[in-house]
C-alpha positions in Angstrom: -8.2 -18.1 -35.2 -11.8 -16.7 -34.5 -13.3 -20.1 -33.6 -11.4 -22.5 -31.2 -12.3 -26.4 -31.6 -11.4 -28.8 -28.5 -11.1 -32.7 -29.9 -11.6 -35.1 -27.3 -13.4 -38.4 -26.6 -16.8 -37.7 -24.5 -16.7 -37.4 -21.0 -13.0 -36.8 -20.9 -13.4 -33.7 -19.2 -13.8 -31.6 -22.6 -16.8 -29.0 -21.3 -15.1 -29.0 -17.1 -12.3 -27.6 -18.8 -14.4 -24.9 -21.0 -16.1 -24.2 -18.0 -13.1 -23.2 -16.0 -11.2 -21.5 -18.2 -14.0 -19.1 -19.6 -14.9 -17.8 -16.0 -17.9 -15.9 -15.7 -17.6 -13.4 -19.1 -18.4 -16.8 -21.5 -21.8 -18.2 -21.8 -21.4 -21.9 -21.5 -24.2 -23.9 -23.6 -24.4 -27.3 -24.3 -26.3 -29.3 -27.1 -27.2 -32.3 -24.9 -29.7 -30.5 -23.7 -32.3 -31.4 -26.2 -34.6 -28.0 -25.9 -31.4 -25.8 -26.3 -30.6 -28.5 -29.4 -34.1 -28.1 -31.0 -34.1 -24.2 -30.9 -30.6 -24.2 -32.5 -31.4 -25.9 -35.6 -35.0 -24.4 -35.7 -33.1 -20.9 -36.0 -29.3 -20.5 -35.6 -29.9 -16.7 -35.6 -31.9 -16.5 -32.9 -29.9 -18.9 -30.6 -26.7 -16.6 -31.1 -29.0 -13.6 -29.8 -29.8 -15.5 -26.7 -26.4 -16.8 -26.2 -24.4 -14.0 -28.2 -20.0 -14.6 -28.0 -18.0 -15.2 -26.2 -19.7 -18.3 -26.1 -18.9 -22.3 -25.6 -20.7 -24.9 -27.3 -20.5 -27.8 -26.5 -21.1 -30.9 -28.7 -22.1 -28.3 -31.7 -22.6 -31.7 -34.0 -26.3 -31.9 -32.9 -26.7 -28.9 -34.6 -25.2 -28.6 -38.4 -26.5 -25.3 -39.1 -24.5 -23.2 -36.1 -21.5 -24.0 -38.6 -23.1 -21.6 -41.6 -24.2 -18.9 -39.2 -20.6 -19.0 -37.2 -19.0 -18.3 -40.6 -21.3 -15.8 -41.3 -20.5 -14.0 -38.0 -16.9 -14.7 -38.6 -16.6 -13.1 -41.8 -18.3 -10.2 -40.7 -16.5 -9.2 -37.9 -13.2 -10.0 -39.9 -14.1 -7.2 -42.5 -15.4 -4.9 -39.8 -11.7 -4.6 -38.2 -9.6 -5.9 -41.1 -6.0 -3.9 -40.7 -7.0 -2.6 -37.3 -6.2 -5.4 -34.8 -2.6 -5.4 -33.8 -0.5 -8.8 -34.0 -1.7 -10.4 -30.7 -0.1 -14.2 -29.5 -1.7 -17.1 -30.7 -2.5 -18.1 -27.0 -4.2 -14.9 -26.2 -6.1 -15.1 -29.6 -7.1 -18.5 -28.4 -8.5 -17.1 -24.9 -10.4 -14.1 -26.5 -11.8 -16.3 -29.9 -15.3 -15.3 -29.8 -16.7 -19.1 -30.3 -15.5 -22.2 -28.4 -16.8 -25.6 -29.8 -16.7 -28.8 -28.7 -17.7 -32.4 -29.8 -17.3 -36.1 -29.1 -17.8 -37.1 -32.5 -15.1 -36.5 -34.6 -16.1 -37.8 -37.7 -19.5 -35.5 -37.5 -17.1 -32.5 -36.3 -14.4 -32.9 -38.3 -17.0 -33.0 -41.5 -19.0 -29.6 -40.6 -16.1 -27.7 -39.9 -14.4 -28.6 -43.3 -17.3 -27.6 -45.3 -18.2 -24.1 -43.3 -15.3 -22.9 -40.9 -12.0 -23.8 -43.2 -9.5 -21.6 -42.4 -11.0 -20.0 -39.8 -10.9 -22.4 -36.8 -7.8 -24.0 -34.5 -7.9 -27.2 -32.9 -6.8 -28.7 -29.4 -7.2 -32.0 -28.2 -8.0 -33.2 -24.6 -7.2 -36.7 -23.7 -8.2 -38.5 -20.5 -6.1 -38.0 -17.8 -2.5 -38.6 -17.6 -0.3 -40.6 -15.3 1.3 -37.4 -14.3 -2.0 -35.5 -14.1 -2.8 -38.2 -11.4 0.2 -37.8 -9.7 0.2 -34.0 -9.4 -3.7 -33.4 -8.3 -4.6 -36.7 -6.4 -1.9 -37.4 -3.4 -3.0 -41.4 -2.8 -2.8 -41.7 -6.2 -1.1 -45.7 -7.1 -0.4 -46.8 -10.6 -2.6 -49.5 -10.4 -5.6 -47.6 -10.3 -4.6 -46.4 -14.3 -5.0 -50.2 -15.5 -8.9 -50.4 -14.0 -9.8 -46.9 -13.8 -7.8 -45.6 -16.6 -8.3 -41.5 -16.9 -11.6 -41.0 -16.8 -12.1 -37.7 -14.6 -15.6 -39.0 -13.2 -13.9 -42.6 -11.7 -11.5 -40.3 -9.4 -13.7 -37.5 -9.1 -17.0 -39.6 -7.5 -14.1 -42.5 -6.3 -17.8 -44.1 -5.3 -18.4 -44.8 -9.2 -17.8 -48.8 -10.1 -15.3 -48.6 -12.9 -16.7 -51.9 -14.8 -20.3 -50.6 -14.7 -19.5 -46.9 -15.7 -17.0 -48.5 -18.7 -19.5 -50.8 -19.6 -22.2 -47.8 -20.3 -19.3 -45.9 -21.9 -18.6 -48.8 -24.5 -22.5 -49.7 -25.0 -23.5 -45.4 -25.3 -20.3 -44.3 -27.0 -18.5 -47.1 -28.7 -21.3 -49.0 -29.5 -23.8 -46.4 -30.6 -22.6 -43.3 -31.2 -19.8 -44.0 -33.2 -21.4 -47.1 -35.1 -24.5 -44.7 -36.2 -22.1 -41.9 -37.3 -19.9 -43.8 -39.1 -22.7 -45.9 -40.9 -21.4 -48.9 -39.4 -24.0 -51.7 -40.6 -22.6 -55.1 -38.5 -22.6 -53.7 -35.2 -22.2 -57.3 -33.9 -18.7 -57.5 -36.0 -18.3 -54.4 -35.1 -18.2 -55.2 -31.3 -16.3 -58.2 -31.5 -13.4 -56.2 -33.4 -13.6 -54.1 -30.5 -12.8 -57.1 -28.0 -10.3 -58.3 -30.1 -8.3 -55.5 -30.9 -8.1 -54.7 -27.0 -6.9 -58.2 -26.6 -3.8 -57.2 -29.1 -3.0 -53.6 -27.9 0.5 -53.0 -28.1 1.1 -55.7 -30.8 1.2 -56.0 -34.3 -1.8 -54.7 -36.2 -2.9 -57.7 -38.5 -6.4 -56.9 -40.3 -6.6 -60.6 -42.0 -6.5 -61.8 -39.0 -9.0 -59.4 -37.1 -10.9 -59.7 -40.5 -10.9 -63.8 -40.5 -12.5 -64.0 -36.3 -15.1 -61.1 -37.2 -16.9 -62.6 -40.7 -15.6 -59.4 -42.5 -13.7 -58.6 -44.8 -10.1 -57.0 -44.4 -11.3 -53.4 -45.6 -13.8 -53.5 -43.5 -11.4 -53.5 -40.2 -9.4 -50.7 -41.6 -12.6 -48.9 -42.0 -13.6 -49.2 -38.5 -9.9 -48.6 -37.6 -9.8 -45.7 -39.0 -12.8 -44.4 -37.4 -11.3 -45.1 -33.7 -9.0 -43.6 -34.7 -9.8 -40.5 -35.6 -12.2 -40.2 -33.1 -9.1 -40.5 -30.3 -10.1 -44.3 -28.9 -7.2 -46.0 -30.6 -3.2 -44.9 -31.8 -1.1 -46.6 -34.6 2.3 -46.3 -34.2 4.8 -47.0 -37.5 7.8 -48.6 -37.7 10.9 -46.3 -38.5 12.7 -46.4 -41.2 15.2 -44.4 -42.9 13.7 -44.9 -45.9 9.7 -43.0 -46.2 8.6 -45.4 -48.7 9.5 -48.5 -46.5 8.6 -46.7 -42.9 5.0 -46.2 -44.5 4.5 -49.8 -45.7 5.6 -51.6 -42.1 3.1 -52.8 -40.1 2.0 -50.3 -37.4 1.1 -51.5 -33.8 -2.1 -50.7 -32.2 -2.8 -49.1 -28.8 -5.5 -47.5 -27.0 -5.1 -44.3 -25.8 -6.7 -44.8 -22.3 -5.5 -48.0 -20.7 -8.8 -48.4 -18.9 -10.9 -48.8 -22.2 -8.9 -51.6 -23.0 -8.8 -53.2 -20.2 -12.7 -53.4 -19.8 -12.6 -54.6 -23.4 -10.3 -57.3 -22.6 -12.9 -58.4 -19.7 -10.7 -57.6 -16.6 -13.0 -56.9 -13.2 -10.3 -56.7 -11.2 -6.9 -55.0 -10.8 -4.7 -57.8 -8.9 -5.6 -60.4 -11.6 -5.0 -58.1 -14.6 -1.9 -57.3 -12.7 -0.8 -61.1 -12.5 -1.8 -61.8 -16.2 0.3 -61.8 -19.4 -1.6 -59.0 -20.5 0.0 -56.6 -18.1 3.4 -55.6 -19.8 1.2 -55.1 -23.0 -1.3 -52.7 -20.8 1.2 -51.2 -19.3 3.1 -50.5 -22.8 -0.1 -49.0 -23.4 -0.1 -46.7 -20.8 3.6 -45.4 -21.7 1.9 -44.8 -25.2 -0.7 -43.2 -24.0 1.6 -40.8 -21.6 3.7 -40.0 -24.8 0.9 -39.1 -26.9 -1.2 -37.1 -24.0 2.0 -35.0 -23.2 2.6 -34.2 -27.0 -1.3 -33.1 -27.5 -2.0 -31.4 -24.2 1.5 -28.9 -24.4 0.8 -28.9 -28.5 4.1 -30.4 -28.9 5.0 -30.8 -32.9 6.5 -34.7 -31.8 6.7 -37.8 -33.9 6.4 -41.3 -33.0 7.5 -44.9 -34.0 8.6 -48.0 -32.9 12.0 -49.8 -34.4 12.4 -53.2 -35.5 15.8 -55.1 -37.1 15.6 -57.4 -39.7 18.0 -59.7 -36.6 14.8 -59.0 -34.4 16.0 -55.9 -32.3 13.4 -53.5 -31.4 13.0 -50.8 -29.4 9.3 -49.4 -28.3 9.3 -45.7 -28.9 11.1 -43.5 -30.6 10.3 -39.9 -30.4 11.9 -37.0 -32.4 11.1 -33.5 -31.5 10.7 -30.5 -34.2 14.3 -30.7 -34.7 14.8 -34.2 -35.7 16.5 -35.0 -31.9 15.6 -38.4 -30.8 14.7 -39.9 -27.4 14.9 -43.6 -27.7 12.4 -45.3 -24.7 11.7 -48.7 -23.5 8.6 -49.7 -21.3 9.7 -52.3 -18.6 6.8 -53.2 -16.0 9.5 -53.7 -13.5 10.3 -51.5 -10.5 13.8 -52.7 -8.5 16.5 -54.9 -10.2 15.6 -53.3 -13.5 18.3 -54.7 -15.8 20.2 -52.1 -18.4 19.3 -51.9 -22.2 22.1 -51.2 -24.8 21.6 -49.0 -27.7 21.0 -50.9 -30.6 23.3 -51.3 -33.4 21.4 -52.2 -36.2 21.7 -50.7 -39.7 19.7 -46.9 -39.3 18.9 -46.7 -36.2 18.9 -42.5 -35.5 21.6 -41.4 -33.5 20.7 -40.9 -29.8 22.5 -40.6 -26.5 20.7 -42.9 -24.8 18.0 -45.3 -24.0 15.3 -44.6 -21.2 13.9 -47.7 -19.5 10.0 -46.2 -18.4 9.7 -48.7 -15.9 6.2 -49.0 -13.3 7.9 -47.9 -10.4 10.7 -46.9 -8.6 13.0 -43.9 -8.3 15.1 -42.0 -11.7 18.4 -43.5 -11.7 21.3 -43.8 -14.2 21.5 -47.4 -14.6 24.7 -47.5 -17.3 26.1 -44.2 -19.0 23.7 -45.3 -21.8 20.8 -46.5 -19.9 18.5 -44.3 -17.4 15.6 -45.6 -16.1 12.7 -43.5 -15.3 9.0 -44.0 -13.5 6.1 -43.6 -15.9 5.2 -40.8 -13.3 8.3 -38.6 -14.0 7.8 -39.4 -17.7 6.0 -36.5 -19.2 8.5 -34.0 -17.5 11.5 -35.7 -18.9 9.9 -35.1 -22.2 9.0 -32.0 -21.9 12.5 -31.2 -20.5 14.8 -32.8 -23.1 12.3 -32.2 -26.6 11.4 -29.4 -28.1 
C-alpha cells in the first residue's frame, strides 16, 4: 500500500518509532506543532512542496484536508507506473510507501481515512511497551514496575518522571479531553466516573446496567463510550467461546485495559507494595497477561484470536488463543511464583482440543509442572507464542 497508517494510543512511542526507522531520507513532520498545523489546512499543496515524500506525519487528524491531496498524489503516481513496478514484499512496500501517518485519535483517523484513502492505505498498531520489551532492553528491569509504571516509554526512559503525576496528565489531556471532545461525549463527569469504575472491574465480567446504574446513564450510553476506548486501543473485550457463533457472540465479554498502568492509576493506586498486597492484584496482573497476548499478536501482525471459556458447572479457563490454523493454546494467569499448583485440562462439553494448559505465572523459571500442565513467566510469554502459533 502507498500510504502506511500506525494506530496507537498517544505517547506510546508512535512518532520515536517513525523517527528511527525512516533514517535520514524521510522528512519527519508533526501536526502538534500548531504553525506546521495552520499551513497544512490553509494549503495542503503547498505543505507537500515543503515537506514532499517520503514523508511521516504525525497526528495527520489536525489536518482533514492532507487526506484529499494524499489521494490525489496517490492516484497519480499509481497511473504514472501502472504495469511497470515489479511484485515487491509487502514489508518492503511498507518501508518505501511514500506517506507514513500517524494519529492518537482513532475515531478522527479512522473516519478521514475511510472517506479519502480506502483502499489505498495499511495499518499497524503500536501498543505500549511489553513485558518482554522490558525485559530485553532494560537489564534491572522487575515486574513490579509494569503494575505502576505500566509501558509507557517516557516512565522508563526519564526513570526521574513520577508515574501518578505523569498518568494523572495522561487521563485529564487524553482520556478526559481528547477523546470526550472527539467522540461528542456530552457528561464528561459520567463519563469519568465510568472510567474509575471500569478500571476497578478489569478482568471481570462486563455488566453495562450495572456501570449504567453508578454513572446516572443509561445502558447505551456505556456501550457507547465502551466502544470508543475501545477503538481507540485504551480498553480489550474478550468473548466467551463457544462452539456455537450465535451463542459465543451473545456471552458476556470481560473487560481489560490494555496497559496495566492506566488502570491502576484509575483504580487510585500511588503505590506499588499496596497494590501488590490488595485483592486487585491477580485481576491487574490478568491484565497484564492480556495485555502481553494482545501486544505480541499486533506488534508481529499475528492473524490470532482470543477468548476466555466458561462451563455451565463453572469451569473456566482465561485465554484461549487459536492461531490462523485453528490450533489452540489454552493459558491460565496465576500471580504466584514457587509452589505453583498444576491445572488439568478441562472436560467440559466443547472445549477445543489442546495439548496442554500453560500456567503464566509472575515469576519463576519455565518448568513442566504435569505432562499436561507447564508453567511459564509472563516474561518468557510472548516467545512461547510466537514459537508454538502461527
Amino acid at each position: 500500500m502507498p500510504v502506511q497508517i500506525i494506530r496507537g494510543l498517544r505517547q506510546c512511542g508512535k512518532s520515536s518509532l517513525l523517527a528511527q526507522l525512516g533514517g535520514s531520507d524521510r522528512r519527519h513532520v508533526t501536526l502538534d506543532d500548531l504553525r506546521l498545523r495552520q499551513a497544512a489546512n490553509a494549503d495542503p499543496a503547498l505543505f507537500f512542496s515543503q515537506n514532499p515524500p517520503p514523508v511521516t506525519i504525525d497526528e495527520i487528524q489536525h489536518a482533514p484536508v492532507l487526506f484529499q491531496e494524499i489521494k490525489l498524489r496517490v492516484d497519480a503516481a499509481r497511473a504514472k507506473r501502472r504495469g511497470q513496478e515489479p511484485n515487491r514484499s509487502d514489508r518492503s512496500a511498507a518501508v518505501d510507501s511514500p506517506f507514513w501517518l500517524t494519529g492518537s485519535n482513532q475515531i478522527l483517523l479512522e473516519k478521514f481515512v475511510q472517506e479519502s484513502l480506502a483502499g489505498r492505505a495499511g495499518y499497524h498498531i503500536l501498543h505500549t511497551l511489553s513485558v518482554a520489551e522490558l525485559c530485553r532492553s532494560l537489564p534491572n528491569f522487575s515486574l513490579p514496575e509494569a503494575f505502576f509504571r505500566g509501558g509507557w516509554p517516557e516512565l522508563y526512559v526519564t526513570p526521574t518522571l513520577e508515574p501518578v503525576r505523569y498518568l494523572n496528565d495522561y487521563i485529564l489531556t487524553y482520556l478526559e479531553k481528547d477523546i470526550v471532545q472527539s467522540a461528542g461525549i456530552q457528561k464528561s463527569q459520567s463519563f469519568e466516573k465510568a472510567l474509575g469504575l471500569l478500571a476497578a472491574r478489569t478482568a471481570c465480567l462486563f455488566n453495562a446496567s450495572e456501570i449504567a446504574a453508578a454513572c446516572g446513564v443509561k445502558s447505551v450510553t456505556i456501550q457507547e463510550w465502551t466502544s470508543v476506548l475501545e477503538r481507540n486501543l485504551v480498553m480489550f473485550f474478550l468473548h466467551g467461546y463457544h462452539t456455537n457463533l450465535n451463542k459465543r457472540l451473545i456471552k458476556a465479554p470481560k473487560v481489560y485495559f490494555l496497559d496495566v498502568g492506566l488502570a491502576s492509576r484509575l483504580q487510585g493506586w500511588s503505590a506499588i507494595q499496596p497494590l501488590l498486597n490488595s485483592p486487585q492484584a491477580g485481576f491487574l496482573f490478568e491484565t497484564l497477561v492480556l495485555a502481553e497476548i494482545v501486544k505480541t499478536k499486533d506488534h508481529f501482525a499475528r492473524q490470532w484470536s482470543l477468548y476466555y471459556w466458561r462451563s455451565k458447572e463453572g469451569e473456566e479457563m482465561d485465554f484461549l488463543v487459536f492461531d490462523r490454523h485453528n490450533k489452540c493454546l489454552v493459558l491460565e494467569a496465576k500471580m504466584a511464583i514457587q509452589s505453583v499448583v498444576p491445572v488439568s485440562m478441562p472436560k467440559g462439553r466443547g472445549f477445543p482440543e489442546s495439548g496442554e494448559v500453560v500456567l503464566v505465572t509472575f515469576g519463576g523459571e519455565k518448568q513442566r509442572l504435569t505432562p499436561t500442565c507447564l508453567q511459564i513467566p509472563l516474561q518468557n510469554l510472548a516467545d512461547h507464542l510466537l514459537e508454538n502459533l502461527s
